[in-house]
C-alpha positions in Angstrom: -7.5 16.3 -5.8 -5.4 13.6 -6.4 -1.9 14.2 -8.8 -2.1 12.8 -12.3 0.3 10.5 -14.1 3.0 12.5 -16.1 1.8 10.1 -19.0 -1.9 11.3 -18.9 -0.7 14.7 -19.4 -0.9 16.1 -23.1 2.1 17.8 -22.8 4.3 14.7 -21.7 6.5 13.8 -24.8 5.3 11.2 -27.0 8.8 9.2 -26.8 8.6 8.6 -22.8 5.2 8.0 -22.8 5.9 4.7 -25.0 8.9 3.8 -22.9 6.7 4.0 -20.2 4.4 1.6 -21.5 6.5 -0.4 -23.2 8.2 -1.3 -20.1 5.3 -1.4 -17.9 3.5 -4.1 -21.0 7.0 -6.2 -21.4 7.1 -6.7 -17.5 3.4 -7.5 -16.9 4.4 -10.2 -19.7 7.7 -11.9 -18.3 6.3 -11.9 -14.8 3.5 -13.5 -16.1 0.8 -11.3 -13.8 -2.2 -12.1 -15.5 -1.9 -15.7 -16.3 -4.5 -16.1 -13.0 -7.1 -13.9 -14.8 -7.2 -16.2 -17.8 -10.1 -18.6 -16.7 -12.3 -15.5 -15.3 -11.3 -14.1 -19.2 -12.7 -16.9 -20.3 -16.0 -17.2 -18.7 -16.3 -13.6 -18.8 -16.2 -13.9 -22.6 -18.5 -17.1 -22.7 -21.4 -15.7 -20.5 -21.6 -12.9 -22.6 -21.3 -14.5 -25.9 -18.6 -12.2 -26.3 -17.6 -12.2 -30.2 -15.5 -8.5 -29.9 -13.2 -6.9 -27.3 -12.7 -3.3 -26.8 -9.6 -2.8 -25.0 -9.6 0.4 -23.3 -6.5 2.4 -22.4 -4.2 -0.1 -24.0 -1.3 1.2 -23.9 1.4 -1.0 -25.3 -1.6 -3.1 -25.6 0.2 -6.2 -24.4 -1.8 -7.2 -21.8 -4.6 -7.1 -24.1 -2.9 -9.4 -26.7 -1.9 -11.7 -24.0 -5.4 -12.2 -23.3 -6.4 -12.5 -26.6 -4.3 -15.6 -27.3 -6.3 -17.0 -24.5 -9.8 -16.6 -26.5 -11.0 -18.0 -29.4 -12.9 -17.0 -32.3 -13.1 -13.0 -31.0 -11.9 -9.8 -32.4 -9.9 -7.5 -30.4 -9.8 -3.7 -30.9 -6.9 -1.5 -29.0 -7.5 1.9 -28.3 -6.1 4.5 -26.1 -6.6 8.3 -25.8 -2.6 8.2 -27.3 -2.5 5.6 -30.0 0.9 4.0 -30.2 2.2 1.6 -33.5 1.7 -1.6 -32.8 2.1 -4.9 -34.5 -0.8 -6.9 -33.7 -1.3 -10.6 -34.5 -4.5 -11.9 -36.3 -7.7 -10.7 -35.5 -6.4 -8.0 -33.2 -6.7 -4.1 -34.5 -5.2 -1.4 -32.8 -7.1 2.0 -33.1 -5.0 4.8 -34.7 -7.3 7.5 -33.6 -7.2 9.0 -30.1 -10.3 7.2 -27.7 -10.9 9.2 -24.3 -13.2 6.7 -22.3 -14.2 9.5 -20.3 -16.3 11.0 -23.6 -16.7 7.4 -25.1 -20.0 6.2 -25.8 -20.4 2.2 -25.1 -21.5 0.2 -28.2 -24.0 -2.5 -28.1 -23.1 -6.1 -28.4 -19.6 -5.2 -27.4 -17.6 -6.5 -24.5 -15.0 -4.2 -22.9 -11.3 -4.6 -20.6 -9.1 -2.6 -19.3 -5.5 -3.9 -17.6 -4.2 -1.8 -15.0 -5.3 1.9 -16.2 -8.9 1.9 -14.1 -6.4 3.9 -11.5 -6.1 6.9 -13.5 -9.6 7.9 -12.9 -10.8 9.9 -10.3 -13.6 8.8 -8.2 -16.3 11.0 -10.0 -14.6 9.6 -13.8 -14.4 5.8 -12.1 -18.5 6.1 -11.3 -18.9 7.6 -14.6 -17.2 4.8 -16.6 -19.2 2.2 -14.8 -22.5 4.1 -14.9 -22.3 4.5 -18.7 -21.6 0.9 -19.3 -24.1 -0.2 -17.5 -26.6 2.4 -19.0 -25.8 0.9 -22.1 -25.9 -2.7 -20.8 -22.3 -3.1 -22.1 -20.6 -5.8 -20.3 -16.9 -4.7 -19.1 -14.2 -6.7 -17.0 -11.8 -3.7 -15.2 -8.8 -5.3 -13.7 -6.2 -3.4 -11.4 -2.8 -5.0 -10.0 -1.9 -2.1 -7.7 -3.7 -1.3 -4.2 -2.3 0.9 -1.7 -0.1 -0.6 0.7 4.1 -0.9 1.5 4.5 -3.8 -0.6 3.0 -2.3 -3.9 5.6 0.6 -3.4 8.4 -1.0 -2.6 7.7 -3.7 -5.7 7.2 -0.3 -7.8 10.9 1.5 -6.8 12.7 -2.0 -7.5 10.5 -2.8 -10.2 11.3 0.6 -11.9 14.6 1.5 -11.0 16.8 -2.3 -10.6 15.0 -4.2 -13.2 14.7 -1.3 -15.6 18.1 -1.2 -15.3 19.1 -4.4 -15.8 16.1 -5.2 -19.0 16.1 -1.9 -20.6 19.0 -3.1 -23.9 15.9 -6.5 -24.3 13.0 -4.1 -24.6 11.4 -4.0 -28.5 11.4 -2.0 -30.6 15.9 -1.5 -29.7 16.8 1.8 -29.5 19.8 3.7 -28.6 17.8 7.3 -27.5 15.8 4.7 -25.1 19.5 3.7 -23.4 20.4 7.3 -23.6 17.3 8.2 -21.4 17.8 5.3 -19.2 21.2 5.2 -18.9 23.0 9.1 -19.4 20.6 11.0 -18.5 17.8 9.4 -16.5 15.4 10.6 -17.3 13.0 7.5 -18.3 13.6 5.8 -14.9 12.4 9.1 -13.2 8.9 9.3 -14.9 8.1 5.6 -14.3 8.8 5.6 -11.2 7.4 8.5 -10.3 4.4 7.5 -12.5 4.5 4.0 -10.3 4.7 5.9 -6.9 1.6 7.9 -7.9 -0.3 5.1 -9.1 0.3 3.2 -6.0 -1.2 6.5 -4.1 -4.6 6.7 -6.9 -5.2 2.6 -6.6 -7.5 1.1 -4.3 -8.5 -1.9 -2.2 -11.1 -4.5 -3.5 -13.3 -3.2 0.0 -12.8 0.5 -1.4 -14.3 -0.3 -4.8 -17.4 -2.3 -2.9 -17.8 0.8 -1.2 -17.6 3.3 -4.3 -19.7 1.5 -6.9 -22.0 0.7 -3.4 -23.9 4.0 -4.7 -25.0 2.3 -8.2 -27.9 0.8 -8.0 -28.8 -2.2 -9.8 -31.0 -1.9 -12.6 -32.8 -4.5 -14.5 -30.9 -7.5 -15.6 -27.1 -5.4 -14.7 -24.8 -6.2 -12.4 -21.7 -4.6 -11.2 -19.4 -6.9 -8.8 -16.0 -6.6 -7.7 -13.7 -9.7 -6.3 -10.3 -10.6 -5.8 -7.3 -12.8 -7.3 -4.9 -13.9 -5.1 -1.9 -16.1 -7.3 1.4 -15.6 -7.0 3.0 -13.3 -8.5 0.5 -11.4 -7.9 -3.1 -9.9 -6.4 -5.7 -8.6 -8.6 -9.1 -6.9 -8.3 -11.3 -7.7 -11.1 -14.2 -4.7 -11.3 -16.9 -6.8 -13.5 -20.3 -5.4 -15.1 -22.2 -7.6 -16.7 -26.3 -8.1 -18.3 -28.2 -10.5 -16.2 -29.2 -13.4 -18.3 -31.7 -14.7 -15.8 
């Protein structure tokens, strides 16, 4: 069995856990990473007539909101299975009560995302997730930036440790316990990296995710497909399920 993230653990403090994300969210941003995704976003939420968003696993919910801007005339709803206060522009709600996707029930009508969390899941939970949105005919766009090679880890140990460094005093909301963990005692850049190492080790190829959603059938008028977007700065695998409207 695979480790867990520190942050998917109940026990993990409540403070790191949003230092964690609110780095992770503010870096995703100024990199720009998922400027590339925004014309599948867009026909993703076209196709399906797409009118509200279910972000799952939001975190910071960042990503989410980055995407959002990039849509028009759609309600987005952030949840996570720890809700964090967040400031969301128009049209965009985030959930104050704890969502666990892996005992969520899809909702019809309803589009769904996810940025960068799909890697938490085990196998088993990753098959379940898809099975139940496609038993419910729920069309979802699941969209990963890690895979499991050199490069991802060595981006993740500078990533964590040189730039956290050098961005953590920019990083909203200011505050001086967040420089205290970062700076006196360490122990923020610890958990995200060792959060980013284990990621790395739980993320998967696009060919991996063929071969694990290989298993689900098609049913009538579902599909499940998975591809790749290759843009600097980065690579993504886009896991997509969507109604046939054949």
């Amino acid at each position: 069995m695979l480790m867990k993230e520190l942050e998917d653990y109940d026990w993990f403090p409540t403070v790191l856990r949003k230092y964690q994300t609110d780095f992770i969210g503010y870096m995703v941003i100024k990199a720009n990473l998922y400027a590339a995704l925004v014309p599948l976003f867009k026909e993703f939420i076209s196709k399906n007539s797409t009118a509200k968003i279910i972000d799952l696993c939001s975190g910071s919910g960042l990503p989410a909101i980055y995407m959002h801007q990039h849509a028009k005339h759609i309600t987005t709803i952030l949840t996570d299975k720890f809700p964090q206060d967040i400031i969301t522009p128009k049209n965009i709600i985030a959930e104050k009560e704890s969502v666990d996707v892996l005992q969520y029930q899809p909702i019809a009508n309803t589009s769904y995302t996810m940025y960068n969390a799909f890697h938490h899941f085990s196998d088993k939970e990753q098959i379940a997730i898809v099975q139940k949105m496609r038993a419910h005919k729920a069309p979802f766009l699941f969209v990963e930036i890690l895979q499991p090679n050199i490069s991802n880890v060595l981006q993740i140990v500078f990533t964590t440790v040189i730039i956290q460094l050098l961005v953590t005093p920019f990083l909203k909301p200011f505050s001086w316990q967040r420089l205290f963990f970062t700076y006196i005692i360490p122990i923020n850049l610890f958990t995200i990296l060792f959060d980013g190492l284990v990621s790395v080790t739980k993320s998967k190829s696009m060919q991996q995710y063929k071969n694990l959603f290989s298993t689900i059938n098609e049913i009538a008028n579902y599909r499940v497909t998975v591809q790749k977007i290759i843009k600097f700065p980065t690579i993504m695998i886009c896991i997509k399920g969507e109604p046939s409207y054949e």
